[in-house]
C-alpha positions as CSV (number, residue, x, y, z in Angstrom):
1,X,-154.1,-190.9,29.9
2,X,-154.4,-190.4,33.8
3,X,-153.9,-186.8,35.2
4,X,-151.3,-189.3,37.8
5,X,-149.6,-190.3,34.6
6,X,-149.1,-186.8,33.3
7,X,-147.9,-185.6,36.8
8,X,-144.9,-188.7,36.5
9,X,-143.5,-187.0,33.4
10,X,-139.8,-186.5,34.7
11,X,-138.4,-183.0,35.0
12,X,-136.0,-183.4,32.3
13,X,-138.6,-183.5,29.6
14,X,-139.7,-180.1,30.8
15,X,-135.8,-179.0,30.1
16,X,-135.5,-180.6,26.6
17,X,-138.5,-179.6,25.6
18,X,-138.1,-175.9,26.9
19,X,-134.9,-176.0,23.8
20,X,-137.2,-177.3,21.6
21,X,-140.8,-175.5,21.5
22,X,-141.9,-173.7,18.9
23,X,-143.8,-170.5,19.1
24,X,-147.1,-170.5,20.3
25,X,-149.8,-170.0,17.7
26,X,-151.8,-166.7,17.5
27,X,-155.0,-168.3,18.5
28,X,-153.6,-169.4,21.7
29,X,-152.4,-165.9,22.0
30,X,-155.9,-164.8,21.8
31,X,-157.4,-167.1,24.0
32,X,-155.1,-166.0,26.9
33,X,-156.1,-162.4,26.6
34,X,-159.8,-163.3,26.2
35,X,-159.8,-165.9,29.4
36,X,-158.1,-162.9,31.1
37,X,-160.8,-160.7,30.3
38,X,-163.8,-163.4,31.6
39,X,-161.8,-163.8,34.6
40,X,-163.1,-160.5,35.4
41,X,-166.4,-160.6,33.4
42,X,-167.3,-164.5,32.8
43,X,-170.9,-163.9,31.8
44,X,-172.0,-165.9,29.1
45,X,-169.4,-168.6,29.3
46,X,-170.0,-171.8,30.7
47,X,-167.2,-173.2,32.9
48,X,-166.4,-175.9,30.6
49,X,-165.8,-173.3,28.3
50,X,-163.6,-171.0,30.8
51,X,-161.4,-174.5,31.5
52,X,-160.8,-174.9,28.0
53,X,-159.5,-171.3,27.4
54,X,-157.6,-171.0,30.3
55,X,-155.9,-174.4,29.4
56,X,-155.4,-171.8,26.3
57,X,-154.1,-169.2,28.4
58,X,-151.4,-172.3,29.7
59,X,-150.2,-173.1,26.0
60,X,-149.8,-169.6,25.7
61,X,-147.7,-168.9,28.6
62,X,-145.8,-171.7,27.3
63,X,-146.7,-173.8,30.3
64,X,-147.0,-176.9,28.0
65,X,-147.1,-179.9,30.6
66,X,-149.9,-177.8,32.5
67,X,-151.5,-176.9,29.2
68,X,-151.9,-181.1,28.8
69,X,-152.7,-181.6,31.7
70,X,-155.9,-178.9,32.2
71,X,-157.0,-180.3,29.0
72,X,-156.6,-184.0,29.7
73,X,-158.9,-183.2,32.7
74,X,-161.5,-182.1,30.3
75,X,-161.2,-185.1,28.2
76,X,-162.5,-187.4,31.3
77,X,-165.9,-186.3,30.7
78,X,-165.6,-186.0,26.8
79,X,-163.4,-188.9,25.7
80,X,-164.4,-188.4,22.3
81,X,-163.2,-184.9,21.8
82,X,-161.0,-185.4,19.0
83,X,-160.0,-181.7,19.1
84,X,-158.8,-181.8,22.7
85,X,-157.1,-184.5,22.4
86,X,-155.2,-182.9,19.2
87,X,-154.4,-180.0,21.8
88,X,-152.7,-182.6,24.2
89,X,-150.6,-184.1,21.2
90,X,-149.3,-180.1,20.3
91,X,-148.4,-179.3,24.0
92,X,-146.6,-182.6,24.2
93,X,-145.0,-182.0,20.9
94,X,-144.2,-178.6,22.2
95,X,-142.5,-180.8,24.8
96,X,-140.3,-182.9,22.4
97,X,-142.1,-185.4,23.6
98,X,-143.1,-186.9,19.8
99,X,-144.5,-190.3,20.8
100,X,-147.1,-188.9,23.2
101,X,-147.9,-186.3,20.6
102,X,-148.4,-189.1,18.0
103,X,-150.3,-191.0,20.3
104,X,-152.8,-188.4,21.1
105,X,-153.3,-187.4,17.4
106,X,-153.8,-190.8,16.1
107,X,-156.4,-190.9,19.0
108,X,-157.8,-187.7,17.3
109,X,-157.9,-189.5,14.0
110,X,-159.6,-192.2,14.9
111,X,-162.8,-190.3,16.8
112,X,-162.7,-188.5,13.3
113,X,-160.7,-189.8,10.4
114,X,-161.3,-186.7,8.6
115,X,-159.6,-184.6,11.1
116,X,-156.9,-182.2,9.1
117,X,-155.5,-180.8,11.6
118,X,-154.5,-184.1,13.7
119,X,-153.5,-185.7,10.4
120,X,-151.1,-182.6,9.3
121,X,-149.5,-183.0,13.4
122,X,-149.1,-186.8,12.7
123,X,-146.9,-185.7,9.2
124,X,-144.8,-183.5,11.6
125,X,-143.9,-185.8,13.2
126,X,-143.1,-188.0,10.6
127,X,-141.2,-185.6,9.7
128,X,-139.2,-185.3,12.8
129,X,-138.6,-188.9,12.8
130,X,-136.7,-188.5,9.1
131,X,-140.1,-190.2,7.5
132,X,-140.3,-188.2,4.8
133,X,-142.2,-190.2,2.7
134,X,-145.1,-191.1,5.5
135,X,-144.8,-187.4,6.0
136,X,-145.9,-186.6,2.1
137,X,-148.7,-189.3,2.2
138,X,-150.5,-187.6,5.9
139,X,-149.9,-184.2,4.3
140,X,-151.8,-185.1,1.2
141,X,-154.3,-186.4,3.4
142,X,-155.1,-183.4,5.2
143,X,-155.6,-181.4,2.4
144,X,-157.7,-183.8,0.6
145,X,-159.6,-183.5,4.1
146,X,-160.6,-179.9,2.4
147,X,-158.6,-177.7,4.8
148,X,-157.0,-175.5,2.3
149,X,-154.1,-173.9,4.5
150,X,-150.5,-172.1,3.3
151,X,-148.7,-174.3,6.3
152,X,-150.2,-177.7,5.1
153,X,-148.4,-176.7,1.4
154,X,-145.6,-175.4,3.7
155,X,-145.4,-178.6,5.5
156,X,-145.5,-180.6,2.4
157,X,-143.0,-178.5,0.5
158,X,-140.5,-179.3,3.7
159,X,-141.5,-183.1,3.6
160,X,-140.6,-183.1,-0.8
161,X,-137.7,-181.2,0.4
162,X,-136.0,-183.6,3.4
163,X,-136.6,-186.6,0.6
164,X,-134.8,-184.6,-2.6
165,X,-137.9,-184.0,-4.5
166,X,-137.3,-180.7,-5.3
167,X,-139.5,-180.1,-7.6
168,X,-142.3,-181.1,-6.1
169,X,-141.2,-179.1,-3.3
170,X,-141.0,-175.7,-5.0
171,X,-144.5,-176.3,-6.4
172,X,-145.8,-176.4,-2.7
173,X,-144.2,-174.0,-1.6
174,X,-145.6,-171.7,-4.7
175,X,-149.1,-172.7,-3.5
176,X,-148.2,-171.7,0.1
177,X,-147.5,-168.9,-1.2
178,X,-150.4,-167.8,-3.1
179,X,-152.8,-168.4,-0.3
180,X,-149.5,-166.7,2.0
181,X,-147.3,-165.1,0.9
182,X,-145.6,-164.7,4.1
183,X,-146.1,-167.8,5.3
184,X,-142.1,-168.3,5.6
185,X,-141.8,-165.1,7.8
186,X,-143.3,-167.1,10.7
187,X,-142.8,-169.9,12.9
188,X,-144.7,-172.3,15.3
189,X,-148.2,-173.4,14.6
190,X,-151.5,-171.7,13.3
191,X,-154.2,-172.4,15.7
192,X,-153.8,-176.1,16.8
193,X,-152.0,-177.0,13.0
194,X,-148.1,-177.6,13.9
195,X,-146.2,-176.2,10.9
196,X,-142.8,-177.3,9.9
197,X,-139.5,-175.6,10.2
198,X,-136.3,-177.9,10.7
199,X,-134.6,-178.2,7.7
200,X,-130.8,-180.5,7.0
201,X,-129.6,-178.4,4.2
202,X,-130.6,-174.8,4.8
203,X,-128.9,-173.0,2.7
204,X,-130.4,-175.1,-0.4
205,X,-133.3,-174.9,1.4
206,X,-133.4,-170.9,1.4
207,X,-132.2,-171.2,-1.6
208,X,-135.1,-173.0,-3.1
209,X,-137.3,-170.2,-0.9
210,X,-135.5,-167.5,-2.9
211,X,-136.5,-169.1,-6.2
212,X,-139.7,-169.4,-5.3
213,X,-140.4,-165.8,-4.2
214,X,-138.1,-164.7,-7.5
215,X,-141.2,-166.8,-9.3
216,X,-143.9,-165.0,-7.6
217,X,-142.0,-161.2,-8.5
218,X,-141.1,-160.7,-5.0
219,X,-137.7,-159.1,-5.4
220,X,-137.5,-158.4,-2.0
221,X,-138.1,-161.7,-0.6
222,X,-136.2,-163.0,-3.0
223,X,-133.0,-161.2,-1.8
224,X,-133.2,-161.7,1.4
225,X,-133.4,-165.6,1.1
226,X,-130.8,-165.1,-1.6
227,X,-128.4,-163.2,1.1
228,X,-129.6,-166.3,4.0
229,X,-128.9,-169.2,1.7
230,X,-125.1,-167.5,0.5
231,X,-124.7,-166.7,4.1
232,X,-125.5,-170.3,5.4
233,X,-122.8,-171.3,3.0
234,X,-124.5,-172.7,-0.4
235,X,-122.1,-171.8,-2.7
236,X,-124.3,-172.2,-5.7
237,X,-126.1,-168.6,-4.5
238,X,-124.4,-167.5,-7.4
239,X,-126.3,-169.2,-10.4
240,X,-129.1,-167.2,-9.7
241,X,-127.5,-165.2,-12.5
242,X,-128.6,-167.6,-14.5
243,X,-131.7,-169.4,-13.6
244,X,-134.6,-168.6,-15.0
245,X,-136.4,-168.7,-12.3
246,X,-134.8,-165.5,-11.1
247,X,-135.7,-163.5,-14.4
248,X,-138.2,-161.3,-12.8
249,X,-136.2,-160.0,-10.2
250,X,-132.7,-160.4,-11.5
251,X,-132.1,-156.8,-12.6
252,X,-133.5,-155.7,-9.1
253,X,-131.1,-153.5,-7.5
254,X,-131.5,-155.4,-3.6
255,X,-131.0,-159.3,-5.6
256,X,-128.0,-158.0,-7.5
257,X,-126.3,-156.6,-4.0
258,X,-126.4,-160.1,-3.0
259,X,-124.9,-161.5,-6.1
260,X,-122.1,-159.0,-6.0
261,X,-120.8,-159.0,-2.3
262,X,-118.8,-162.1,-1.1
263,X,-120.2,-164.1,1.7
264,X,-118.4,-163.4,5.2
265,X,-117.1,-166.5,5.6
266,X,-115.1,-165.9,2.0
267,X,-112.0,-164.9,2.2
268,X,-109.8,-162.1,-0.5
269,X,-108.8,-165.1,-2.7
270,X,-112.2,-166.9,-2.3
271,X,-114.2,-164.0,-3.5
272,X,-117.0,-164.5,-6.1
273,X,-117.8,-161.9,-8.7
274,X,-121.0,-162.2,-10.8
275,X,-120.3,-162.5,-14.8
């Protein structure tokens, strides 16, 4: 895409998307303090490498049409950069702009089909578009590209999730876990790897989160996405009493707080008590 056809992006996708961006990785983080730095000491770094990183510094600043811009300009002279063009397709996603996103990691994908990262960005937005199922098969894909990461099993956990394989969904979300076990605690992307978060049902979903952490022996965690899914209104919070899934943490002293006071939105005659 021309840097004239980036420039005619109207003004109202810079306001929809400014609702909708996610947090920007740590990497990009990173690169904004380090291109900081070589603005005062660039030895050693070539100016294709400084243009990279400051578009960086852009995607970090949350300057996202800037961000695609700065690196479009460096895919003029390497049109085959399939990383760059995966950065586009995150600072256009960042955008809410999901069919230039798409477009820019297919284009990844197809200078290398082996591409994880561009594949797992294509599933989210699958995902977005209520795909489910497409969003399973690319997330399958990029791990079978060998890039064992917590937020690819996160992302795949959401996509079983959104199509009522729950199941499936809590045994990704255990391997997400293993290899992160706080991988739930954040938001955003990791590095140039978008990673899931919208969810229909939340309080089933934090309630699946619970049960998975309860699994792991994380009584903490467990609680607290107890306590999110009875206060987001699944009124099933209370058979953690008796799933066995909970058995490791159910005598924990933070898990049975949450099983014993009501939700807030629970009025005197609506009150639950545990057995």
């Amino acid at each position: 895409m021309s840097r004239v056809t980036l420039f005619a992006i109207p003004l109202v996708l810079l306001i929809v998307g400014s609702s909708r961006a996610q947090q920007i990785p740590v990497s990009y983080t990173r690169s904004a303090q380090a291109a900081e730095n070589s603005a005062v000491n660039p030895s050693g770094m070539t100016p294709r490498e400084i243009a990279e990183m400051q578009a960086d510094v852009l995607m970090a600043r949350k300057e996202f049409l800037a961000a695609a811009i700065a690196y479009s300009k460096i895919l003029e002279t390497e049109p085959k950069n399939a990383q760059l063009m995966n950065k586009v397709g995150v600072a256009f996603q960042q955008l809410g702009d999901l069919n230039r996103a798409e477009r820019y990691y297919k284009k990844a994908i197809h200078a290398d089909k082996n591409f994880g990262s561009a594949i797992n960005n294509c599933g989210t937005v699958e995902y977005e578009k209520k795909h489910y199922g497409k969003a399973i098969a690319l997330y399958k894909r990029a791990l079978e590209s060998h890039l064992e990461m917590a937020t690819l099993y996160s992302n795949l956990g959401y996509a079983y999730f959104g199509n009522k394989e729950y199941p499936q969904a809590m045994n990704s979300f255990a391997q997400a876990l293993v290899l992160d076990p706080g991988i739930f605690e954040r938001k955003g992307t990791s590095g140039a790897i978008v990673q899931q978060r919208s969810v229909t049902d939340p309080g089933l979903f934090y309630f699946f989160v619970a049960k998975t952490y309860a699994q792991q022996g994380d009584a903490e965690r467990a609680a607290h996405y107890l306590k999110m899914a009875r206060d987001d209104g699944y009124d099933g919070f209370l058979s953690a009493q008796t799933d066995v899934a909970f058995a490791r943490v159910i005598k924990d002293p933070r898990v049975q707080e949450v099983l014993q006071v009501p939700p807030s939105y629970a009025g005197p005659a609506k009150k639950q008590e545990p057995n």
